[in-house]
N, C-alpha and C positions, 0 to 999 in steps of 0.2 A: 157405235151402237148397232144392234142386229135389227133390220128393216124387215117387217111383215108384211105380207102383202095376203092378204086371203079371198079365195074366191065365192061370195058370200053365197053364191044364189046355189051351187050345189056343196056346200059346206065342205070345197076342197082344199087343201094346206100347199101354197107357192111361197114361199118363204127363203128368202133371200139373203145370207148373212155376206158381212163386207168386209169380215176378217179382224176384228179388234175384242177388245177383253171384255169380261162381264163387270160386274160390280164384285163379283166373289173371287175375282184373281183367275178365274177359270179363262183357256184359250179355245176357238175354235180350231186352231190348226187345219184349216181347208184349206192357207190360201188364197183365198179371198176368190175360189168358184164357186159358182151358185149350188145351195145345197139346201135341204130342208131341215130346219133347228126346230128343234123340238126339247120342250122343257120336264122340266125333275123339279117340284120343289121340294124343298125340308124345313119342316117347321120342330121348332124344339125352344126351350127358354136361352137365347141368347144373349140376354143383358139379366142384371139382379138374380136372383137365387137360383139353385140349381143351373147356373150358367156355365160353369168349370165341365161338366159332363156336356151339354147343349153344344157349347163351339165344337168338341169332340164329334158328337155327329155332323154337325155343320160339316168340317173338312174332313171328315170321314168319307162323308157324301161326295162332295168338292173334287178332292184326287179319284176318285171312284169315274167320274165323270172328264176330269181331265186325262185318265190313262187310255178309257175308251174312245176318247176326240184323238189322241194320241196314235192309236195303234189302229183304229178305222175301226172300229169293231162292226159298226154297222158301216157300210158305204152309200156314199150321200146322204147320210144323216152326221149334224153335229146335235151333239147333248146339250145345252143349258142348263146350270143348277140357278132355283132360286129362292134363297131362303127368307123364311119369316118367321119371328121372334115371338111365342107368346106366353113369353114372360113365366112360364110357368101356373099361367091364368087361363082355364076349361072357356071359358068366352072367349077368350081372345084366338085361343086355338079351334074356337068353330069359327070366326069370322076369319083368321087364316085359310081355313079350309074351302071357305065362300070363295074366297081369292084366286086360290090355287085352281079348282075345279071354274072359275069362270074364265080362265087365260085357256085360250082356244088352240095356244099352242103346248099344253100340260097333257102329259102323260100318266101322268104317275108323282106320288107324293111320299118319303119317306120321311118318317116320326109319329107321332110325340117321343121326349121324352118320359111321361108322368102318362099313367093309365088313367086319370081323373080327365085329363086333358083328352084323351083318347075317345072316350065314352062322348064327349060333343063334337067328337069330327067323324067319326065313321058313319054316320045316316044322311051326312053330305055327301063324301065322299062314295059309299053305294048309291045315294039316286043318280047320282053323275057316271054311275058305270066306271069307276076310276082306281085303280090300285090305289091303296096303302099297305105299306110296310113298315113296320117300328123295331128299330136294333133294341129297344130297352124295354117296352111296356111288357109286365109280367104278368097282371092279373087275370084270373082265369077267364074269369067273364068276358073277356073282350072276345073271345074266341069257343066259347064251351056254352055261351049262358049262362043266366042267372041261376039256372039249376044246376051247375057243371058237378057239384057234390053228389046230383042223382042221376037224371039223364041227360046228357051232354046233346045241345044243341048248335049250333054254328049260327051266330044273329046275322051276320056278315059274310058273304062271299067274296067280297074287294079285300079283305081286310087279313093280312097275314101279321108275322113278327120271327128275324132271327133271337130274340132271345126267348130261353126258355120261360116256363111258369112259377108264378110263386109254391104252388102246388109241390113243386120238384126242387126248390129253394127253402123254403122253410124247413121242409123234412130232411132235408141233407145237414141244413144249420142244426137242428134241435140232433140230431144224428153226432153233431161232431161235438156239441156241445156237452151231451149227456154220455158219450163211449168216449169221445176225444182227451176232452176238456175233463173229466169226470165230476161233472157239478152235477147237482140234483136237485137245488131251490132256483129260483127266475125270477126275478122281477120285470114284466112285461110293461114296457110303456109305448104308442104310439102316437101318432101326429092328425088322426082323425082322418087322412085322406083316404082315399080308395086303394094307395097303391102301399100306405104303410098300415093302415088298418087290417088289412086283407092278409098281408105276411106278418102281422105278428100274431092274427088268428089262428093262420097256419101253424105257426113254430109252435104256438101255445098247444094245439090239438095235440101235434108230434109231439111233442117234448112227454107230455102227461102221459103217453101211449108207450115211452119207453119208460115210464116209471118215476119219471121227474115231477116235480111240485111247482107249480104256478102259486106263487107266494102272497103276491097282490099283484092288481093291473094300476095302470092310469094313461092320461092323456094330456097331451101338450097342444096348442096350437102353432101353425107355421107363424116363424114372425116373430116368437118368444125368444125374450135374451136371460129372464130370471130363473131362473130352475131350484131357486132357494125349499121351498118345501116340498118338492118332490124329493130333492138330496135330503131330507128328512126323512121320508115317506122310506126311501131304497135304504139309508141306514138303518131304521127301527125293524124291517122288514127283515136282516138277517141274512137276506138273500145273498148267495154264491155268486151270482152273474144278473148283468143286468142284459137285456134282449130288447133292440130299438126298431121300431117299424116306422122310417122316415126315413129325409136327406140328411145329407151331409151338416148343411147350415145348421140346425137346431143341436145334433146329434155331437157334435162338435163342442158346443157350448157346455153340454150338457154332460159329458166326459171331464169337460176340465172342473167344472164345478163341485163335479161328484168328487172327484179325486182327491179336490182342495178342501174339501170339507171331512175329509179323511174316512171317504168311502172307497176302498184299493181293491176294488173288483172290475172286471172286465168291461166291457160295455160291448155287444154284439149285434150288428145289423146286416142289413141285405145289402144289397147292390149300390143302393140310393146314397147310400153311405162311403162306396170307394170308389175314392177320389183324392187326389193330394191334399184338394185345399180341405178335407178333413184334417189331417195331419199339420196339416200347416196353420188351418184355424184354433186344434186344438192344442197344438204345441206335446210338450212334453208328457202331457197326463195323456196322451192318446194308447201310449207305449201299452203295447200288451192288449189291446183291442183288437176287434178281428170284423169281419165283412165277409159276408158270400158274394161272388160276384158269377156271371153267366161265363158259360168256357171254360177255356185253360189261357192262362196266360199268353198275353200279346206276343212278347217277346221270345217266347217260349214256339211259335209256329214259324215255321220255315218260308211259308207264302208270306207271311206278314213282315218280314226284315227289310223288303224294299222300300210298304209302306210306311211303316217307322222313320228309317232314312228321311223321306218324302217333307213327315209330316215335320219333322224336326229340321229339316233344311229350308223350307218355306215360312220357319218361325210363327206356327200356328199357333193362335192362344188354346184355350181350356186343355181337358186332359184324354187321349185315344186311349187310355187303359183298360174304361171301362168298357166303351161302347162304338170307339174309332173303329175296329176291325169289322164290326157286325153291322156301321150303318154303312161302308164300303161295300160287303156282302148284299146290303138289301138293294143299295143303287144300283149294282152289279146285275142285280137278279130283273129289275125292271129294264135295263138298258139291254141284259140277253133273250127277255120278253118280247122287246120290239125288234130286236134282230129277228126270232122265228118268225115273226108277223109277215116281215118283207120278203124276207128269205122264201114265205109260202105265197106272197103276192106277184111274183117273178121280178122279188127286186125290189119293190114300190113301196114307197108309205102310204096306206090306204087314206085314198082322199077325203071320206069323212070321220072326224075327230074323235067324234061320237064311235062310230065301229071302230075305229084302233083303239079307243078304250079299251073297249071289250073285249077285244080279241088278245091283251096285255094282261088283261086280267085272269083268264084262260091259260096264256102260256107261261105266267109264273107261277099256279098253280102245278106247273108240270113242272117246275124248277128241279135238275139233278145236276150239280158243277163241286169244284170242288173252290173253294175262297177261299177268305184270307183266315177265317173263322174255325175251317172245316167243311166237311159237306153242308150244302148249301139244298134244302130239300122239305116238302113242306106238309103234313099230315092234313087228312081231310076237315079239320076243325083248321087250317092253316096256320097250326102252328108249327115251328122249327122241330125236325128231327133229331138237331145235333140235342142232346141232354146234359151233355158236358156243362160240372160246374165246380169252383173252386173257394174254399178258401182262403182267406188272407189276415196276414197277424202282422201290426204293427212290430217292426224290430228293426232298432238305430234309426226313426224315423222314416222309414219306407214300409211300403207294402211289399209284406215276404209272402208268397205259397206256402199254405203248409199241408192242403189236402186237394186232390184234383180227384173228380171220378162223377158218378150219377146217385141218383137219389135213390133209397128204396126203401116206398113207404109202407112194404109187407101186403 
């Protein structure tokens, strides 16, 4: 176990680790010399839906944290990762957040997954003066405001993300969809949340903007297993392509039903949707679906082959396709934050918790490196620079590439 020992009365960090493993497989590597641990947590849905993507940032995070304990990146500091699960549930993700922000030895906190989740932990995470960073959340408002469509506001100065926006998702999808694909009718359905409502409003705007027909809408709830009358709804409709603004779990079902009911049009979603265990939930009628996802392919970057290796030799559950490379990228980005911090204290982890917050917060804001992602770098609304993003099309049951580039919504 790592021993704390904290000096209360001037709020300074003497923290003692004795050389043994975390709960998450991660190592100190000190040695067992006295040194100062300092924590990272990550909160994402680790158990039940949306899980498959979740353990991805988990050990995303994980090796991210073990490479820098590894190679000393900071000296006398070791990192800590510690994660907590919420479910994929916006309360559980603020009470996480409570969590994280009251361990006196937290840095810094990488996630959510799901932007709904997001929206109740960042007004924690800013009163605590405390980074977040999220390898997945896309929608605009977490970063732009409520008014991001007029005058772009920033709600949050703690609150960054390496992946890009729906904004630059949707329009790339409705882009490959309507020139690509050459469909022209849509049947647009989404799952009511924040993070699929928001992009299929987007696709829907783009799509119409190139000339395309919005055929009908509708709505599913998370949690649905029947799809019987919607697969009704999408066949009397006519419609060329169906357009999903959800995860994986529904989107899956909802593929195969349509197919089985001898509706043999596409089904198209964002990010939230690739993932193996889509293809695997959905079996055979998945074939010929397709997914935008943030970047260029994993396997496809030259910095990312070690982590691959890594994460496949360590027999990590969920899947790093989507969001492995980019939550390594964010842990990356908070652990070279408190590097500047010391490196500008002559050395020293500043002894109250409270100022190396902030001073963390500050120097990821300056983030220029290059990761396992791409440039690693962050615009004054804190969102990612990199804009890189791809398409993917089910073929012989995998996710193939079939379009990499940037969005251009004119």
């Amino acid at each position: 176990m790592v021993i704390l020992t904290s000096v209360l009365a001037t709020g300074a960090l003497s923290l003692t680790a004795c050389g043994s493993r975390d709960d998450n497989g991660g190592g100190d590597n000190n040695g067992g010399s006295e040194t100062t641990t300092l924590t990272i947590g990550v909160d994402a849905p680790l158990s039940g839906e949306n899980s498959t993507t979740g353990l991805g940032i988990q050990y995303g995070a994980q090796i991210a944290v073990d490479d820098a304990n590894k190679n000393k990146l900071v000296p006398g500091v070791t990192f800590k990762l510690k994660a907590y699960d919420d479910k994929a549930q916006p309360a559980t993700g603020q009470t996480n957040a409570t969590a994280i922000t009251g361990d006196k030895t937290a840095v810094g906190a990488v996630g959510p997954l799901n932007s709904g989740v997001a929206q109740t932990m960042q007004q924690v995470f800013a009163s605590a003066k405390m980074v977040q960073i999220s390898p997945s959340n896309t929608n605009p408002e977490l970063t732009q405001g409520k008014d991001w469509q007029g005058e772009k506001k920033r709600p949050f100065d703690t609150y960054f993300r390496t992946a890009t926006t729906d904004e630059l998702q949707g329009g790339f999808a409705a882009d490959y969809a309507y020139n690509g694909l050459k469909k022209k009718s849509v049947f647009v359905v989404d799952d009511k949340q924040t993070y699929g409502a928001g992009l299929a409003k987007i696709f829907s705007e783009q799509f119409k903007k190139l000339g395309g027909k919005v055929v009908e809408t509708d709505h599913v709830n998370t949690g649905d297993k029947d799809f019987g009358s919607l697969v009704t709804k999408i066949k009397n409709s006519k419609a060329d392509i169906l357009y999903y603004g959800g995860q994986y779990d529904e989107s899956a079902l909802l593929t195969k039903q349509m197919k089985d009911g001898g509706v043999k049009i596409p089904l198209f979603g964002g990010d939230g949707m690739f993932a193996t265990t889509y293809i695997e939930a959905g079996g055979k009628p998945t074939e010929g679906d397709l997914a935008t996802a943030i970047g260029v392919p994993a396997d496809t970057l030259p910095a990312a082959k070690t982590f691959i290796e890594t994460y496949k030799s360590k027999g990590y559950k969920g899947d790093y396709g989507a969001y492995g490379a980019y939550s390594y990228d964010a842990t990356t980005a908070i652990i070279k934050a408190v590097k500047a911090v010391v490196d500008a204290n002559d050395g020293k982890v500043p002894g109250d918790i409270n100022d190396l917050r902030a001073k963390v917060v500050a120097e990821v804001q300056k983030s220029d490196f290059e990761g396992l992602s791409g440039k690693v770098s962050f615009d004054e609304y804190g969102d990612t620079t990199n804009k890189q993003l791809t398409v993917y099309q089910v073929e012989n049951g995998e996710w193939k590439a079939v379009k990499t580039g940037t969005a251009d919504l004119g």
